[in-house]
Structure formats: structure tokens, C-alpha cells
C-alpha positions in Angstrom: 37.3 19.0 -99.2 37.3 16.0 -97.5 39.3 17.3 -94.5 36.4 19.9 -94.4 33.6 17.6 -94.0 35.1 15.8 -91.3 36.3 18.4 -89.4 32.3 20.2 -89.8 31.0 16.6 -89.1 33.4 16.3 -86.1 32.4 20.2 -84.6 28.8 19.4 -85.1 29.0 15.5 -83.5 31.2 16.9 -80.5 27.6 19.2 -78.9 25.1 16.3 -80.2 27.6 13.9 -77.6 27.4 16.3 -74.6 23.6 17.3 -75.3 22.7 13.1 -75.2 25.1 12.8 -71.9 23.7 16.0 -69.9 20.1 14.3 -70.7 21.1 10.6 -69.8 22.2 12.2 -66.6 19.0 14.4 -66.2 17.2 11.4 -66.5 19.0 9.2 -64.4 19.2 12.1 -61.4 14.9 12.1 -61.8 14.9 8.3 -61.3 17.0 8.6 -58.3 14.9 11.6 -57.4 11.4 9.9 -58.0 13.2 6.7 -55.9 13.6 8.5 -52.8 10.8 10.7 -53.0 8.4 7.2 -53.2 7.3 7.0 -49.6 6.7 11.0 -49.6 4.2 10.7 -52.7 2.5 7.6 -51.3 2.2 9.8 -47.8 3.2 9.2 -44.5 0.1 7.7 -43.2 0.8 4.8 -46.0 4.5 4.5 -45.1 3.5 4.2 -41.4 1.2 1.1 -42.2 4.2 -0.6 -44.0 6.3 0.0 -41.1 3.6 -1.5 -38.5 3.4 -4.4 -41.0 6.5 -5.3 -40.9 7.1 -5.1 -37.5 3.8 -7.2 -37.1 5.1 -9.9 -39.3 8.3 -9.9 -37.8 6.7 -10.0 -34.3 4.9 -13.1 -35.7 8.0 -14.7 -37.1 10.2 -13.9 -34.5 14.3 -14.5 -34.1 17.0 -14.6 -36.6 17.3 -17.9 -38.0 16.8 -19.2 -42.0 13.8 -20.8 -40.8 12.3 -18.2 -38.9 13.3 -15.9 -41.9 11.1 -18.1 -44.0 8.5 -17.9 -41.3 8.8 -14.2 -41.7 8.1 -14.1 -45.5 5.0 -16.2 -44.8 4.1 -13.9 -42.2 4.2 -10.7 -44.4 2.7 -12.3 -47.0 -0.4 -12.7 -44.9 0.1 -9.3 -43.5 0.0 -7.9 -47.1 -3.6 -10.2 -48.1 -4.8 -8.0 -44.8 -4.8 -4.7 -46.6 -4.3 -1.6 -45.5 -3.9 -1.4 -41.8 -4.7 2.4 -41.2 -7.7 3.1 -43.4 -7.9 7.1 -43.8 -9.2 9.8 -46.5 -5.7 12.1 -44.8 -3.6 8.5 -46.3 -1.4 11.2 -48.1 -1.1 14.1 -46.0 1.3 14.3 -43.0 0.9 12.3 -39.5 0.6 16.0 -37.5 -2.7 15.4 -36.8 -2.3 11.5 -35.6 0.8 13.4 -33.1 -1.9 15.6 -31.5 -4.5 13.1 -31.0 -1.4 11.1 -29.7 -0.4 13.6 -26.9 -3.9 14.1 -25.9 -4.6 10.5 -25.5 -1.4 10.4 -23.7 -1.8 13.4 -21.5 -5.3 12.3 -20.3 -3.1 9.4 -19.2 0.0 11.0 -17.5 1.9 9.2 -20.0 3.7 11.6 -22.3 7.0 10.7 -22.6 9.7 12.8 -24.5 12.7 10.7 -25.5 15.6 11.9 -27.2 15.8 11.7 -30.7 19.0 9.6 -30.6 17.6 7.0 -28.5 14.2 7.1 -30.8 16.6 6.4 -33.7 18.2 3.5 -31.7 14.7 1.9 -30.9 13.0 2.1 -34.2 16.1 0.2 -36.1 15.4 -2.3 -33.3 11.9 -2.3 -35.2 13.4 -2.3 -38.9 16.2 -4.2 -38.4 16.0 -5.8 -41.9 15.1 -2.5 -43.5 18.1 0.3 -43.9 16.1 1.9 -46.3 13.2 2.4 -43.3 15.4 3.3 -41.1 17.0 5.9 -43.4 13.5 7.7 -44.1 12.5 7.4 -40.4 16.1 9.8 -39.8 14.6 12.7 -41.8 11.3 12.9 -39.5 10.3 15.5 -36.9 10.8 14.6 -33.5 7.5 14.2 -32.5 6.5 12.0 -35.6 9.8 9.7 -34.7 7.8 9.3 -31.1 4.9 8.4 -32.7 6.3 6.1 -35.2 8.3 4.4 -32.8 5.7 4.1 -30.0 2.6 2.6 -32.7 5.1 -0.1 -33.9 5.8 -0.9 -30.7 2.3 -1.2 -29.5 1.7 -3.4 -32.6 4.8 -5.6 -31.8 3.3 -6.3 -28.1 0.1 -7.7 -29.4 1.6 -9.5 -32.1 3.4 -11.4 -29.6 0.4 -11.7 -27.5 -2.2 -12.0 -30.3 -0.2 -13.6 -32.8 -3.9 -14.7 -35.0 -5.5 -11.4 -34.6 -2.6 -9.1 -34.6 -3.7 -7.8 -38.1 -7.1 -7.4 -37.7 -6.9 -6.0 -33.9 -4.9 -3.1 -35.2 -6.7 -2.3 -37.9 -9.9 -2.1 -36.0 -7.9 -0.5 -33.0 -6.4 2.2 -35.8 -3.7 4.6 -34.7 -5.5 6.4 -32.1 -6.5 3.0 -30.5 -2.7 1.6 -30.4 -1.9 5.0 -28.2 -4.4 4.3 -25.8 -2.6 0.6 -25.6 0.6 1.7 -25.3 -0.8 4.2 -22.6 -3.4 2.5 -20.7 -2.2 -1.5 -21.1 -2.3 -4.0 -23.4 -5.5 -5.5 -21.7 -7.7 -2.4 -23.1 -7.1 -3.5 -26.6 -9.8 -6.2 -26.7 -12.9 -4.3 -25.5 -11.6 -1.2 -28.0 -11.1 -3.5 -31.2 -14.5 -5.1 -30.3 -16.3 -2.3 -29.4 -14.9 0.1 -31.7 -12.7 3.5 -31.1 -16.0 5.2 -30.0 -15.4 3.3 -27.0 -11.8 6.1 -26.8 -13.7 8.6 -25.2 -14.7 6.7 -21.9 -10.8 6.3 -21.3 -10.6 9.6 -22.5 -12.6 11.7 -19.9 -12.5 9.2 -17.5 -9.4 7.4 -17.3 -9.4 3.9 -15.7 -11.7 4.7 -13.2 -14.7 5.2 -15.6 -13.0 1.9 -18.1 -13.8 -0.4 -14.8 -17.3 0.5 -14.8 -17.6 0.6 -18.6 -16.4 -2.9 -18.6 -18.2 -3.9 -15.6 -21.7 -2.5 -15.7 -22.1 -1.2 -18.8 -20.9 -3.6 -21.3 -22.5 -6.9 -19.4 -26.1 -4.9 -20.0 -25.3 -4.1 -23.4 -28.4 -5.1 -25.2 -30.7 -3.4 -22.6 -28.7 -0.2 -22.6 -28.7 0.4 -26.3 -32.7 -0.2 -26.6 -33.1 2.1 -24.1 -30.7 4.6 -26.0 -28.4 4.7 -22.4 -25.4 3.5 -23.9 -25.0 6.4 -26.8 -25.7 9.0 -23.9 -22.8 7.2 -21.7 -20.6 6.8 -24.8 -21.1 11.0 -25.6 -20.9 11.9 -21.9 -19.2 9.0 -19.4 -18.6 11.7 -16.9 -22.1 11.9 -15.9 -22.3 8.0 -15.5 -19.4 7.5 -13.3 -17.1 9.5 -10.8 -13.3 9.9 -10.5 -13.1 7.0 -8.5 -15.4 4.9 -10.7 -18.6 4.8 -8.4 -22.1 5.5 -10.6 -23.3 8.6 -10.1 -27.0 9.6 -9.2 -27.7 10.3 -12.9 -26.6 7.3 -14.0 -28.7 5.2 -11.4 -32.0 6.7 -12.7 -31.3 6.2 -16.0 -29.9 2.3 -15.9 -33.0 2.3 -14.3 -34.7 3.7 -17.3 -33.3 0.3 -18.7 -34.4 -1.9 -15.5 -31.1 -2.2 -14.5 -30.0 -2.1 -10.8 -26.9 -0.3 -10.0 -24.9 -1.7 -7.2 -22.2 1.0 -6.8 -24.3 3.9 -6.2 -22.9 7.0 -4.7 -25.4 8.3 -1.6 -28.6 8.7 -2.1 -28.7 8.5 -5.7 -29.1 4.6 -5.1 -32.1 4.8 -2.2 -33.9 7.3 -5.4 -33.2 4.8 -8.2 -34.3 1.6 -6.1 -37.4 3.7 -5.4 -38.0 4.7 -8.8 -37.4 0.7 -10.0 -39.6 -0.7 -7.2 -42.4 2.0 -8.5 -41.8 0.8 -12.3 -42.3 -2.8 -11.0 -45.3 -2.6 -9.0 -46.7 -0.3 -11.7 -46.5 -2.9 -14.1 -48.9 -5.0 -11.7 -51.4 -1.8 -10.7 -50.1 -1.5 -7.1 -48.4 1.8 -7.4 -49.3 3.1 -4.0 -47.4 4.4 -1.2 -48.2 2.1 1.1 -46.9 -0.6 -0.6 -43.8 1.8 -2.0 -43.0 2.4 1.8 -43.1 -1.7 2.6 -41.1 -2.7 -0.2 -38.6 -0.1 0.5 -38.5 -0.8 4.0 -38.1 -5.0 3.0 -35.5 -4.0 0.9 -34.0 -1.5 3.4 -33.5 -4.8 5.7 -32.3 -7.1 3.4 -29.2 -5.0 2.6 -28.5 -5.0 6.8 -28.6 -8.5 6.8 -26.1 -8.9 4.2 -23.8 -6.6 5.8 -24.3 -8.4 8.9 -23.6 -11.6 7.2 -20.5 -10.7 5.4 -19.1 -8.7 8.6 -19.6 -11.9 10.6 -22.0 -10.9 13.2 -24.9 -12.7 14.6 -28.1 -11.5 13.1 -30.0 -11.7 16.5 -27.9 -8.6 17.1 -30.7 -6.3 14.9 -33.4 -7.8 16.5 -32.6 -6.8 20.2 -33.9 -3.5 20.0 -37.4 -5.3 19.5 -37.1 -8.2 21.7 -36.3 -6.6 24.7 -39.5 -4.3 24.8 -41.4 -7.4 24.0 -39.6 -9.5 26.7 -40.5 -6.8 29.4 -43.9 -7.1 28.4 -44.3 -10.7 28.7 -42.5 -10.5 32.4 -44.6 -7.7 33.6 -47.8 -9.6 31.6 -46.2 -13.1 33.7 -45.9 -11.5 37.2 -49.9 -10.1 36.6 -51.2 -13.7 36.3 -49.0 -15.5 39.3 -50.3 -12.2 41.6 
């Protein structure tokens, strides 16, 4: 009876073991599962902003040794207190649509490079060096999000070496878009952009370096002006109007810094005689002696002022523009001379 209840107790312990082993290893297998699949839930966006945060803080740390490796954990920890780098409601979606603003940012540029994947690999353990994990998720990417993975966190290690106080805060105002235009058009653009904001893109956008002199050069030093005179939106929306392919002011945008009182000095043609005009009208206006006369004289004062300069800074002698005049005026006094001694 005995030998009974054993061998029953026995057959029904025997499925009760296997059913407690096949669910330790279910369990197990879902922790592994939910382990690797942690930077997929959290999105690709969010695992990008580790990665530049990283690379930032080892940027800031710099080198190999134990004290630089303690300078390192300082560094992220101040990373970390910064927060989220790339700020986005698409945090947990895919970085497709970062790619293609990428590539546009880069083909406006002439700077779209296509690497091979191997070598892409090769630079962004370069990046992670302390990180196999990283480098291990960065392997199972597309191409083109490899590129743009590699290129960000290489933007972001530049300026952390070159703005070691600011790096944080430069790239999160600069955002991803803004690090592409770095990496395109220089490290030098990334102060104006992080100041001015990534509104600011669309000038290098449309008009490449050309129209980023004169943004920097007569647009941003009238700031204040511009803005109350609601100029600077319009050149923000449309820079192409403003400025030409090689940077000169167009006609349009002469009369309307002039809508601001503001004098443009690289005016192409006759767009600058207009917009003097139209400034020297506003200004005698202002004193009630808008008449033509007085339009004509000004212009005509102004007219020989710019000769003078050019005259000056070619090196000539000024008497040179007033021969024309003295010679009719010396024949006169000779003729007026000889009349008086007959």
C-alpha cells in the first residue's frame, strides 16, 4: 500500500518538477528578452541622447587614465543633472525622420557623405569605447541611422572639446537638426544657431553661406530695429529675397531695411540709389522738407561723397574730379585777364 503511494506520489511529483522548470525558464528568457529590448521601448530618439551624453562627458573628461576616469564620472554626472538633450513629442518613435531632415540639411550643403557601414561601425566604438553594450545595439541599425548616429556624436564631441562649459546646453538648444548643420557647415555656426535658435536653420538652408555672412553681418547687428519693424520674421521665412547667391542685398531687401532706417551697404545696382532715395525722403520728411529740390541736392551731396571715398581708398588725388570744372573756369578768367590788359 505503501509502495503504491509512493510510486502515485512519485508519478504525480515528476510533471509538477518539469511544469516549475519550463516556467523558471519562461521567466528567465522574458527577463533576458525585456533586457535587450530596453533601449527599443524607451525609443531611439532617447537612446540617441544617452549616446551623445556620453560621448559629451567623455569629450569633457578626456584620455584613459584613473584620474581622468574619475573626471569622467563627474562629467556624466553633470551631463545627467542637464536632462534630456533632444527634447521631442516623436522621443519613442524611430530616428527616420531626424535621417531625412539630415540629408536635406546636408544636401543643401554638398556634404552628404555615404560611408560604409563597416567603417561607421569602426568610428562609433571610437565614440563608445567604454560601452560594448552601445556598440552592440548601434550593429543592429539601418545604415542610414548608423550615419546619423555616428555623425551627431561626433558633432557633439567637437564642441565639447571646444566648449567644454556649454557643451550640454549648446546641444540641447542646437537639437539634432542643429548638430547637422555643424557638422556640415563648421563648428563656427553653432553659436549664432544655439543663440538664436534653429529658426535661424532656414537661412543656411536656402541660402548656404552666402546668405549666413549677411545674416550675421547685417542682420543680426540691427537686431532690435529689424524685429520692431517686423523685417526680421519676413527674412527668417524668406532669406532668398534679402540676399543673393553671392551674399549681396537684394533690391527688396534695401527698401525694406529701410523700412527699419537702416542703410544697406552691399546693395546690388540700383536697388541701393532707390533705397538711399527712399531714406533721404523719410528723413527730410520727418523735418517738412520733402521736396524735390532738396531730394535732388541731397542725392547729388550724397552721390559725391561716395566718389570721394573711392578716390581716397584707390589713392588718387582728389583734384582729379574737379578738373572738368576748373578748366572751363580757368579759360574764363584768361580770356576775362587778356580783356582788361587790352
Amino acid at each position: 500500500m505503501s509502495v503504491d503511494l509512493r510510486t502515485r506520489g512519485g508519478s504525480g511529483a515528476a510533471p509538477m518538477a518539469r511544469a516549475s522548470r519550463s516556467l523558471a525558464a519562461v521567466a528567465l528568457a522574458s527577463l533576458v528578452v525585456l533586457g535587450l529590448a530596453g533601449p527599443a521601448r524607451a525609443g531611439k530618439l532617447s537612446w540617441l541622447d544617452d549616446v551623445v551624453q556620453e560621448v559629451i562627458a567623455d569629450a569633457k573628461a578626456g584620455g584613459k587614465s584613473l584620474a581622468r576616469e574619475a573626471a569622467g564620472d563627474g562629467a556624466r554626472a553633470e551631463s545627467r543633472r542637464a536632462g534630456r538633450l533632444f527634447v521631442s513629442r516623436e522621443a519613442d518613435e524611430g530616428l527616420e525622420r531626424l535621417v531625412r531632415q539630415s540629408d536635406e540639411i546636408a544636401g543643401a550643403g554638398r556634404k552628404l557623405d555615404q560611408p560604409a557601414e563597416a567603417l561607421l561601425q569602426s568610428r562609433f566604438a571610437r565614440l563608445m569605447r567604454h560601452d560594448p553594450q552601445a556598440v552592440r545595439t548601434f550593429a543592429a541599425l539601418p545604415a542610414a541611422e548608423k550615419r546619423l548616429v555616428v555623425e551627431l556624436g561626433e558633432t557633439a564631441q567637437n564642441l565639447a572639446r571646444r566648449y567644454p562649459a556649454e557643451a550640454e546646453t549648446m546641444v540641447k538648444r542646437l537639437g539634432p537638426e542643429g548638430l547637422t548643420a555643424v557638422r556640415v557647415y563648421g563648428d563656427d555656426v553653432a553659436e549664432v544657431l544655439a543663440r538664436e535658435g534653429t529658426e535661424s536653420l532656414s537661412v543656411l538652408r536656402r541660402t548656404g553661406r552666402a546668405g549666413w555672412s549677411f545674416f550675421t553681418k547685417q542682420v543680426l547687428p540691427h537686431k532690435k530695429k529689424l524685429i520692431a519693424a517686423g523685417v526680421l520674421a519676413a527674412f527668417l521665412a524668406n532669406p532668398e529675397k534679402f540676399v543673393d547667391y553671392a551674399g549681396r542685398a537684394t533690391e527688396f531687401a534695401v527698401n525694406e531695411f529701410g523700412k527699419a532706417g537702416i542703410e544697406l551697404a552691399t546693395a546690388v545696382g540700383g536697388g541701393a540709389a532707390r533705397g538711399l532715395d527712399d531714406a533721404i525722403g523719410r528723413t527730410l520728411a520727418a523735418y517738412g522738407l520733402n521736396t524735390p529740390l532738396l531730394r535732388y541736392l541731397a542725392m547729388g551731396t550724397a552721390g559725391l561723397a561716395v566718389v570721394l571715398s573711392v578716390l581716397v581708398i584707390v589713392g588718387l588725388p582728389v583734384r582729379w574730379l574737379f578738373r572738368p570744372i576748373a578748366w572751363p573756369v580757368r579759360v574764363a578768367l584768361s580770356v576775362r585777364g587778356t580783356r582788361r590788359a587790352a
